[in-house]
N, CA, C and O atoms as a printed pandas DataFrame, in Angstrom:
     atom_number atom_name residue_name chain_id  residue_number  x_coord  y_coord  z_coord
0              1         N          UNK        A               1    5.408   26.204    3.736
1              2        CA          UNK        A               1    4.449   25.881    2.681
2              3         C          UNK        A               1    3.050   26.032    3.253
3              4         O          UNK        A               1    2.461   25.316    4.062
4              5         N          UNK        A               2    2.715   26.999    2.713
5              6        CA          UNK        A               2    0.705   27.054    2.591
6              7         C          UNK        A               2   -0.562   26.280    1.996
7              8         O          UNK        A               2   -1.198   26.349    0.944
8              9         N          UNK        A               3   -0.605   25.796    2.728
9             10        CA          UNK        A               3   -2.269   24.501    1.548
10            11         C          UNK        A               3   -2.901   25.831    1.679
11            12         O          UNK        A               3   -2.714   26.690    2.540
12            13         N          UNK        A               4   -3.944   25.829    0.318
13            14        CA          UNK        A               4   -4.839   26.844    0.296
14            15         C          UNK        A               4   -6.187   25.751    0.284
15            16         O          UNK        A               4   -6.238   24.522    0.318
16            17         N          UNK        A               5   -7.204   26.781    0.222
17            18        CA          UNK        A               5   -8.618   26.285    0.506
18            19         C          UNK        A               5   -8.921   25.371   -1.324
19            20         O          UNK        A               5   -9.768   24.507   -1.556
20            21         N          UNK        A               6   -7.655   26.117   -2.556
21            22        CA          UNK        A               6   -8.390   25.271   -3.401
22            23         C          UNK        A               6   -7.492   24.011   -3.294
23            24         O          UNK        A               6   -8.104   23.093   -3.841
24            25         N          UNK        A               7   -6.334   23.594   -2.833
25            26        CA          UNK        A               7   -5.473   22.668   -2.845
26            27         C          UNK        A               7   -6.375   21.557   -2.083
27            28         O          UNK        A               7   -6.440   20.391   -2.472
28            29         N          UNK        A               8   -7.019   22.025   -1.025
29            30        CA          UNK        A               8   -7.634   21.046    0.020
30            31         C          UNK        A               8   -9.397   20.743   -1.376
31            32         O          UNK        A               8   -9.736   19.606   -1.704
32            33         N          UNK        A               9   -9.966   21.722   -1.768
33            34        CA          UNK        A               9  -10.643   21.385   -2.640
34            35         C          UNK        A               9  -10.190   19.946   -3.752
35            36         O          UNK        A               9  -10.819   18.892   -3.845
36            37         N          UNK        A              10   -9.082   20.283   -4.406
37            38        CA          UNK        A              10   -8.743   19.323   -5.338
38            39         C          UNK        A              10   -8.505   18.369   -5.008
39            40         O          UNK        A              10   -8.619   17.475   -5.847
40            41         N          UNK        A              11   -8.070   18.012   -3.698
41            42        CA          UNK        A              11   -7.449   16.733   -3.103
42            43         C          UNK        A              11   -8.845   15.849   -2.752
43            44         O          UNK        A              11   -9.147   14.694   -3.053
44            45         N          UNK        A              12   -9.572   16.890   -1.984
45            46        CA          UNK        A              12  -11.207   16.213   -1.889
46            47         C          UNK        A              12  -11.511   15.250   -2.753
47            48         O          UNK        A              12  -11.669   14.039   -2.596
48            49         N          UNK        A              13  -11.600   16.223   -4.068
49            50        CA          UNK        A              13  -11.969   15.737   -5.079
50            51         C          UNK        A              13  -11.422   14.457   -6.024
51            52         O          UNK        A              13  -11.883   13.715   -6.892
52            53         N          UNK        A              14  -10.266   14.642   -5.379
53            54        CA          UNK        A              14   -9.889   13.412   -6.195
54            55         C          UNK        A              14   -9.835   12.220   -5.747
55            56         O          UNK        A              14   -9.963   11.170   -6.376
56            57         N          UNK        A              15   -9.519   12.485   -3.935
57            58        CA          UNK        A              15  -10.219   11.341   -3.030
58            59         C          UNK        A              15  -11.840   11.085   -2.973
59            60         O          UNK        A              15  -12.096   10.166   -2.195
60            61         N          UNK        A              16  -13.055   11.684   -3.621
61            62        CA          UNK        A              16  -14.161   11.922   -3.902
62            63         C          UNK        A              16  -14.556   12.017   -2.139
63            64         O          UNK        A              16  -15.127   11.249   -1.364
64            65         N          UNK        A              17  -14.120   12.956   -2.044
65            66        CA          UNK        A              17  -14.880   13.365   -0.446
66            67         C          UNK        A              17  -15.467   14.708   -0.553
67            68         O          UNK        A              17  -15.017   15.806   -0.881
68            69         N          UNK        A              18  -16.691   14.243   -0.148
69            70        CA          UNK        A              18  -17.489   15.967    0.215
70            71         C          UNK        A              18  -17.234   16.690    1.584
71            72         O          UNK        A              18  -17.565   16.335    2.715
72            73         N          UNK        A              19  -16.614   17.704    1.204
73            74        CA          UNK        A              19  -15.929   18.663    2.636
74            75         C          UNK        A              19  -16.800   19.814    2.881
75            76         O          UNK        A              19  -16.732   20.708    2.037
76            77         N          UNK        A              20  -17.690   19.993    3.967
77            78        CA          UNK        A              20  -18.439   21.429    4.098
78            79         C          UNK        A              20  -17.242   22.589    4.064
79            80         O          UNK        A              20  -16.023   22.421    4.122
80            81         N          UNK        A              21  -18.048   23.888    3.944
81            82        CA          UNK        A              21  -16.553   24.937    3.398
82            83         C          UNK        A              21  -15.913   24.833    5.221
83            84         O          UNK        A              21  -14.690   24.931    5.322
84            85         N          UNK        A              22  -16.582   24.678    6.325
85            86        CA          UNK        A              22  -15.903   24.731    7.619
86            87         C          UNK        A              22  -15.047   23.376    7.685
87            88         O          UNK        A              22  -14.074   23.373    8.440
88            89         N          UNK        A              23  -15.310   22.365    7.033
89            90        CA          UNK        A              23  -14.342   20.690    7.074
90            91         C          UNK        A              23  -12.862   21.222    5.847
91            92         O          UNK        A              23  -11.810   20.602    5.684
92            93         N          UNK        A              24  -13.285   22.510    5.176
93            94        CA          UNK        A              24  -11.979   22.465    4.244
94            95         C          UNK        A              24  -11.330   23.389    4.867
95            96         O          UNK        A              24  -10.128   23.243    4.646
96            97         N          UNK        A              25  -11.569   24.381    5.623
97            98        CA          UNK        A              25  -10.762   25.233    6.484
98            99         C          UNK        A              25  -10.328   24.715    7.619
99           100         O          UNK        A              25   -9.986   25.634    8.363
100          101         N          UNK        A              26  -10.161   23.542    8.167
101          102        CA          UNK        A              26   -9.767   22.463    9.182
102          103         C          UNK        A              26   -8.751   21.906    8.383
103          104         O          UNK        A              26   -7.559   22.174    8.530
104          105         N          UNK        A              27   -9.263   21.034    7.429
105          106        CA          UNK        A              27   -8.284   20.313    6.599
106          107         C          UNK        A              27   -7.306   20.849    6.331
107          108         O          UNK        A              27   -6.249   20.354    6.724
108          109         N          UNK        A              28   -7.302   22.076    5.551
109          110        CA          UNK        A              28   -6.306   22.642    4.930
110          111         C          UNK        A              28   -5.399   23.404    6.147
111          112         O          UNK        A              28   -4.301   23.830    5.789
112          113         N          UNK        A              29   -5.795   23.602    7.574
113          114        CA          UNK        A              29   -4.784   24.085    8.620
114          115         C          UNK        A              29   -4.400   22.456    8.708
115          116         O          UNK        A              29   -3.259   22.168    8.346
116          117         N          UNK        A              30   -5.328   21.302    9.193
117          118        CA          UNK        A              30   -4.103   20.659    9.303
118          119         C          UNK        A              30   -3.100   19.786    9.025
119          120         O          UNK        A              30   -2.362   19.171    9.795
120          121         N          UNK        A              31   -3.184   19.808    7.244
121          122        CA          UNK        A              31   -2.524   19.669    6.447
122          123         C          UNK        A              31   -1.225   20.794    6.528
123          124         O          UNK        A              31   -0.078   20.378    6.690
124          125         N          UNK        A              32   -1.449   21.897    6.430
125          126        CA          UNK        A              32   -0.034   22.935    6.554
126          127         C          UNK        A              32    0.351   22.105    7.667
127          128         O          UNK        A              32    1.459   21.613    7.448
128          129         N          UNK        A              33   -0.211   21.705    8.950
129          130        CA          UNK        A              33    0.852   21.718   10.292
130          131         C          UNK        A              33    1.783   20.395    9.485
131          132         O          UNK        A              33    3.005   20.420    9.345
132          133         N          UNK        A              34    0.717   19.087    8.936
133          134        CA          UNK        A              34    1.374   18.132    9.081
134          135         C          UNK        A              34    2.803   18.127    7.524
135          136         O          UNK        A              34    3.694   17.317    7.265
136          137         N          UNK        A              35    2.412   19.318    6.898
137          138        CA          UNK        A              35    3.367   19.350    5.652
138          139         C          UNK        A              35    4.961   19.994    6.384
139          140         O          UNK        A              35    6.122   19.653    6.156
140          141         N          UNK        A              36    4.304   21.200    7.466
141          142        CA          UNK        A              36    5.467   21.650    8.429
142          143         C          UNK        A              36    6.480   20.584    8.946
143          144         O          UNK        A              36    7.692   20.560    8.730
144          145         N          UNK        A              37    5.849   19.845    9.559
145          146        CA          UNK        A              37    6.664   18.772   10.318
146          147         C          UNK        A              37    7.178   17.845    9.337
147          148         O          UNK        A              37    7.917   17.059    9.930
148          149         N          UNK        A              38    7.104   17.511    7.772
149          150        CA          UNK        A              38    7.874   16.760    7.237
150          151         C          UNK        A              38    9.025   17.391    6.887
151          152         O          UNK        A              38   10.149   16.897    6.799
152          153         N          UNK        A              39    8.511   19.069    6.595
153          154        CA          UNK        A              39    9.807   19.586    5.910
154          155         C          UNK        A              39   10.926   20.019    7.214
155          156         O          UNK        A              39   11.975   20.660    7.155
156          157         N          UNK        A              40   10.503   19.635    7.922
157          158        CA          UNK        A              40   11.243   19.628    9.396
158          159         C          UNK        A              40   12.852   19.196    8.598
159          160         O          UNK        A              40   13.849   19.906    8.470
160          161         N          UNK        A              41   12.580   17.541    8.086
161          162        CA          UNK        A              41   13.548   16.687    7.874
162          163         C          UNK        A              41   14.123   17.342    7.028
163          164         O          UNK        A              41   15.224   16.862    6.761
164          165         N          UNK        A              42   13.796   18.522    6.302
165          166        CA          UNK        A              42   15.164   18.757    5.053
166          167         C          UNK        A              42   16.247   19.804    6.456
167          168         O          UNK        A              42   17.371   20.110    6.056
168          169         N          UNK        A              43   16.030   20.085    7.340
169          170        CA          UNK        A              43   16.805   20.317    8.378
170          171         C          UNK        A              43   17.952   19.198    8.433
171          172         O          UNK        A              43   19.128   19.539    8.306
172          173         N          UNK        A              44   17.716   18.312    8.559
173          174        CA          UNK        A              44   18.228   17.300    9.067
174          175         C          UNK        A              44   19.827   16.878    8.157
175          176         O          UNK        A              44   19.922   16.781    6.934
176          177         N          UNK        A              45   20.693   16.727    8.933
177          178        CA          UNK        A              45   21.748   16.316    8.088
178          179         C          UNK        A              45   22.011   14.693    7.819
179          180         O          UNK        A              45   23.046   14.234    8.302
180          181         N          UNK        A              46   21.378   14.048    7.284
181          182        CA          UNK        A              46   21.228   12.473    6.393
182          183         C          UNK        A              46   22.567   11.944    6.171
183          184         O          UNK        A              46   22.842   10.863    6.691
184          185         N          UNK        A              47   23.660   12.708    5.291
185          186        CA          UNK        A              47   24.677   12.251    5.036
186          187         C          UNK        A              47   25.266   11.169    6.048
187          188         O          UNK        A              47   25.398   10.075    5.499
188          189         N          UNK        A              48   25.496   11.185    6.844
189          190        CA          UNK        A              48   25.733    9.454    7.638
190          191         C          UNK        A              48   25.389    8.552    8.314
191          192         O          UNK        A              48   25.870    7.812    9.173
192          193         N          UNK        A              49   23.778    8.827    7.425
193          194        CA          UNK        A              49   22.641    7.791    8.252
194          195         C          UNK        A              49   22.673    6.689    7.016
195          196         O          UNK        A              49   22.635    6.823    5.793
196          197         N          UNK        A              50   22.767    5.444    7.962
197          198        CA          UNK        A              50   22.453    4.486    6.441
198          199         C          UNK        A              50   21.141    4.442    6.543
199          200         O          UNK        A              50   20.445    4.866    7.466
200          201         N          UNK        A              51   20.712    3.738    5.233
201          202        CA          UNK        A              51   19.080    3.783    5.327
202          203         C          UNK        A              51   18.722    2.436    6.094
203          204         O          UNK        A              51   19.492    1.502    6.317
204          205         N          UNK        A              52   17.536    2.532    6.406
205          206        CA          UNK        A              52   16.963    0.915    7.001
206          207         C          UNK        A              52   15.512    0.982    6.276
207          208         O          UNK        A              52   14.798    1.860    5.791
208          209         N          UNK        A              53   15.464   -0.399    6.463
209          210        CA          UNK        A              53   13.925   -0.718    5.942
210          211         C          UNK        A              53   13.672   -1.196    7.731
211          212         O          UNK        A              53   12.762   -0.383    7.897
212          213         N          UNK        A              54   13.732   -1.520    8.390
213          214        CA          UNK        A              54   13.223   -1.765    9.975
214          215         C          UNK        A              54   13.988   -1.513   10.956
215          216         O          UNK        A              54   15.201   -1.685   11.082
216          217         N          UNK        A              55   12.886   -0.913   11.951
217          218        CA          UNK        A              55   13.907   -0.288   13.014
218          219         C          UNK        A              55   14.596   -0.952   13.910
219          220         O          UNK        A              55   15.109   -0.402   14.885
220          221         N          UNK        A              56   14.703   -2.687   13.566
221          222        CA          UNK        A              56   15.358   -3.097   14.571
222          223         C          UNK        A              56   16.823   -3.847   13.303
223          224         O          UNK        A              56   16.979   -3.664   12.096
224          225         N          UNK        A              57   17.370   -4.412   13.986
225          226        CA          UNK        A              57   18.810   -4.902   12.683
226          227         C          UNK        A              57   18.560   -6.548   12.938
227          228         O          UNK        A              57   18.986   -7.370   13.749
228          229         N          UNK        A              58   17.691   -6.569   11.867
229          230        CA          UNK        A              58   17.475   -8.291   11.516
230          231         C          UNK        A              58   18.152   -8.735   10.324
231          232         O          UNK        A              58   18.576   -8.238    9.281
232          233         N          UNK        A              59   18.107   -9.531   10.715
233          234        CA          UNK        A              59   19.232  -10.679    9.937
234          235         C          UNK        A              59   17.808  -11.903    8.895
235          236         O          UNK        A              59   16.670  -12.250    9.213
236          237         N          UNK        A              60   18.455  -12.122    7.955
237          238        CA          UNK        A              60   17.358  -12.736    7.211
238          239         C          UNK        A              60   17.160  -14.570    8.138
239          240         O          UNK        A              60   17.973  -15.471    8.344
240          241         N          UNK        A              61   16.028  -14.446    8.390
241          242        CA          UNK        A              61   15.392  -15.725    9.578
242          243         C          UNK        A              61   15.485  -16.643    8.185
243          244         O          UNK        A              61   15.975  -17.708    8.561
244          245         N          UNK        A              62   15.243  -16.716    6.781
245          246        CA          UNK        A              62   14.940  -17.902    6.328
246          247         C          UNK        A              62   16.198  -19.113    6.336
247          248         O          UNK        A              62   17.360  -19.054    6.739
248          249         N          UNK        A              63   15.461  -20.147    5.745
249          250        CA          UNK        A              63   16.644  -21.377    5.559
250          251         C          UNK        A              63   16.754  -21.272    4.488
251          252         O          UNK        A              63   16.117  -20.545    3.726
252          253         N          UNK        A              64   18.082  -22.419    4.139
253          254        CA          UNK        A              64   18.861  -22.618    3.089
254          255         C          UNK        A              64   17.469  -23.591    2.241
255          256         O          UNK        A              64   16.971  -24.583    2.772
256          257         N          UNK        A              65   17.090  -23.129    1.066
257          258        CA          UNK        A              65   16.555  -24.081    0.360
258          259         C          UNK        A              65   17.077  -25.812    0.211
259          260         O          UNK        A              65   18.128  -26.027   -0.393
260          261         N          UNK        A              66   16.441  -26.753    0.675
261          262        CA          UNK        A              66   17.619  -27.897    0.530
262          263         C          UNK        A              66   16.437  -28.607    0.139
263          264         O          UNK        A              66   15.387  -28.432    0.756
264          265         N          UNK        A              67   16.565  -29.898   -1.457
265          266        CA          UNK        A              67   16.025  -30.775   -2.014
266          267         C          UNK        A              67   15.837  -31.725   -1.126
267          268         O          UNK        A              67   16.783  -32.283   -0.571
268          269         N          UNK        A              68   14.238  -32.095   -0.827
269          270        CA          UNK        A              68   14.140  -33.056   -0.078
270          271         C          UNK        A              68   13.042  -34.150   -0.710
271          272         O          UNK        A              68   12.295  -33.711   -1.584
272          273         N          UNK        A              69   12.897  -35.641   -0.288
273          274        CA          UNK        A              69   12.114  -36.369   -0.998
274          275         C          UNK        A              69   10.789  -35.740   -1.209
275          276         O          UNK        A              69   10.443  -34.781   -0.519
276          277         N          UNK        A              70   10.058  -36.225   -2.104
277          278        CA          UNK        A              70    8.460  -35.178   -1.786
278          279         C          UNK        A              70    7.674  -36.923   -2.478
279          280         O          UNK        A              70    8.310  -37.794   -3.072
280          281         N          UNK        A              71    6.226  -36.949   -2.142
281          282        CA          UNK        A              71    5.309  -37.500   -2.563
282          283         C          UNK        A              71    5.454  -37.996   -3.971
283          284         O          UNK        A              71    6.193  -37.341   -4.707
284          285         N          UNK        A              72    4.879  -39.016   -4.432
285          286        CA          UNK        A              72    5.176  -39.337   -6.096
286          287         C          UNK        A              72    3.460  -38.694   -6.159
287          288         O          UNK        A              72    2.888  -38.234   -5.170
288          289         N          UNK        A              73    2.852  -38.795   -7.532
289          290        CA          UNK        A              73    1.567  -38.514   -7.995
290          291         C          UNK        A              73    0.817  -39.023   -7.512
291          292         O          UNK        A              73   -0.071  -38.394   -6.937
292          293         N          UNK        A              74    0.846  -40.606   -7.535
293          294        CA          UNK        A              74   -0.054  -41.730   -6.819
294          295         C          UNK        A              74   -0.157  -41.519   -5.861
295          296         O          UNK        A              74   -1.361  -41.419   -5.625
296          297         N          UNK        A              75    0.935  -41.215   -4.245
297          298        CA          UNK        A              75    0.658  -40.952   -3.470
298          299         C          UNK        A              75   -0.029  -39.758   -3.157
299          300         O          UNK        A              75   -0.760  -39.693   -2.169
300          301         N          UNK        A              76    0.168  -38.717   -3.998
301          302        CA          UNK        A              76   -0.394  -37.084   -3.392
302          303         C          UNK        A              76   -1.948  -37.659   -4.098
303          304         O          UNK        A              76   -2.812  -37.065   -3.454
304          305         N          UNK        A              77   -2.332  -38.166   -4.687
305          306        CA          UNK        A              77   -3.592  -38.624   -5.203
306          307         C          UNK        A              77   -4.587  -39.434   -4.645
307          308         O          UNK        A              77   -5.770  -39.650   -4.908
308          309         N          UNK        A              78   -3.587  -39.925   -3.590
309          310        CA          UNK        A              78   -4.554  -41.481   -3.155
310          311         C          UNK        A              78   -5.735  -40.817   -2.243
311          312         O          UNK        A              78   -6.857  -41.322   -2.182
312          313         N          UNK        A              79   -5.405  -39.763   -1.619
313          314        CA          UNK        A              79   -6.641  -39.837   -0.334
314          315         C          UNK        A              79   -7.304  -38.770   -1.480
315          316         O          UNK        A              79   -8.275  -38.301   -0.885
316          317         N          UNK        A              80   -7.267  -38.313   -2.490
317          318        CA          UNK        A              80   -8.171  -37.201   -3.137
318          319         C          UNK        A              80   -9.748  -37.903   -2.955
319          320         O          UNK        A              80   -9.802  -39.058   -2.533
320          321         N          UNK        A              81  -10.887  -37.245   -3.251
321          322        CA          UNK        A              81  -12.413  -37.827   -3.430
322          323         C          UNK        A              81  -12.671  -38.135   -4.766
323          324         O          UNK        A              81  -13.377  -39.023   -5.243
324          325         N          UNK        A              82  -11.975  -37.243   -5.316
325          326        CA          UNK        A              82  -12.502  -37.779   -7.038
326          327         C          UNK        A              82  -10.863  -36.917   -7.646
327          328         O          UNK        A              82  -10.412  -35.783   -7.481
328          329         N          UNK        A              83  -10.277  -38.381   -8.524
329          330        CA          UNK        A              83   -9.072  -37.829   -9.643
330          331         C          UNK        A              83   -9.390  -38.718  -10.691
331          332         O          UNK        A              83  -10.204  -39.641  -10.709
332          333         N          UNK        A              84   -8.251  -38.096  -11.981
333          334        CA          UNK        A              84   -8.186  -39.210  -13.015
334          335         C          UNK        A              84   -7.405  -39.541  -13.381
335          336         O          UNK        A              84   -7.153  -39.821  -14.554
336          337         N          UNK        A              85   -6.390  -39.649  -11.903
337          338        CA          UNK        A              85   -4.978  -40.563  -12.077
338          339         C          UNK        A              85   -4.179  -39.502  -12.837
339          340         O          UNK        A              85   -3.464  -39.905  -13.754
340          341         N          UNK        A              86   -4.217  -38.187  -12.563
341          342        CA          UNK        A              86   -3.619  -36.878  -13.253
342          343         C          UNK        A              86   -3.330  -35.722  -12.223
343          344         O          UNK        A              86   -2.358  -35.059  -11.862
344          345         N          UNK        A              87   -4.472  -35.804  -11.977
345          346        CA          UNK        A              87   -5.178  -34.505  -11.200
346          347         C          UNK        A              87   -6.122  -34.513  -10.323
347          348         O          UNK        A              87   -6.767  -35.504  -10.664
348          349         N          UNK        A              88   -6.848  -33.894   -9.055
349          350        CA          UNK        A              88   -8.015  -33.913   -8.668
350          351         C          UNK        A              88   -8.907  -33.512   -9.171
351          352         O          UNK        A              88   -8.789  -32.693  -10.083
352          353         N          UNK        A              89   -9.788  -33.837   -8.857
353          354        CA          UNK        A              89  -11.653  -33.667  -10.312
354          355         C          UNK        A              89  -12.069  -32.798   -9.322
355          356         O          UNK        A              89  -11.873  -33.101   -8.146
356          357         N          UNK        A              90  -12.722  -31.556   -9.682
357          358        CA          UNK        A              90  -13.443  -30.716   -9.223
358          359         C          UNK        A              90  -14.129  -30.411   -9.712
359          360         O          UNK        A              90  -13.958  -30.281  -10.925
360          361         N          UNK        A              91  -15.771  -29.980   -8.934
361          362        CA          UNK        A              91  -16.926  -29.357   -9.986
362          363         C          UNK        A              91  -16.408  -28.046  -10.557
363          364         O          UNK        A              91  -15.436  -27.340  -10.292
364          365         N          UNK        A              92  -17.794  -27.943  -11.779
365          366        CA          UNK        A              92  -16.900  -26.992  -12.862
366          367         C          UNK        A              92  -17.637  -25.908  -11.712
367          368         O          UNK        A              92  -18.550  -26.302  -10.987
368          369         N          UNK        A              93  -17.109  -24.502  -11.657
369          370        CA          UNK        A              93  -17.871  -23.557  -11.138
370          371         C          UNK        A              93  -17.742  -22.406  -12.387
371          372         O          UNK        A              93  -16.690  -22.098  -12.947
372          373         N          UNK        A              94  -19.330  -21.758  -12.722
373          374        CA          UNK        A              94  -18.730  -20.543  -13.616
374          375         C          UNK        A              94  -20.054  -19.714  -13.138
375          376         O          UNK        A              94  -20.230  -18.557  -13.521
């Protein structure tokens, strides 16, 4: 596959980058190299790779969700600076 000089143009453009005509004849070689080396992988025979999301084999670290006592209102309220026995009072900001 060939990037041409207008492919590297349009892409500019839509990333809004200004390319001198010598920054789009750079780009666009090394865009071909780096488009080369992906299509490398249709080489590749996949069929008995499983997929991974990370390259190492982790196991899920979380815990078991388990119901535990929590604070009543009054208490999560008591050290607030300003409530109204509801909620904490905060200035209005707009």
């Amino acid at each position: 596959m060939s990037v041409s000089r207008a492919d590297v143009e349009k892409i500019a453009s839509l990333a809004r980058l200004e390319l001198s005509p010598a920054e789009m004849d750079v780009m666009a070689r090394e865009m071909d190299t780096i488009l080369g080396y992906v299509a490398k992988l249709d080489e590749i025979d996949g069929t008995n790779i499983k997929p991974t999301t990370h390259v190492l084999d982790i196991e899920n670290s979380f815990r078991d969700d388990v119901v535990k006592p929590s604070l009543s209102q009054e208490e999560a309220l008591a050290n607030g600076p300003d409530q109204n026995g509801e909620a904490f009072v905060v200035p209005r900001i707009i």
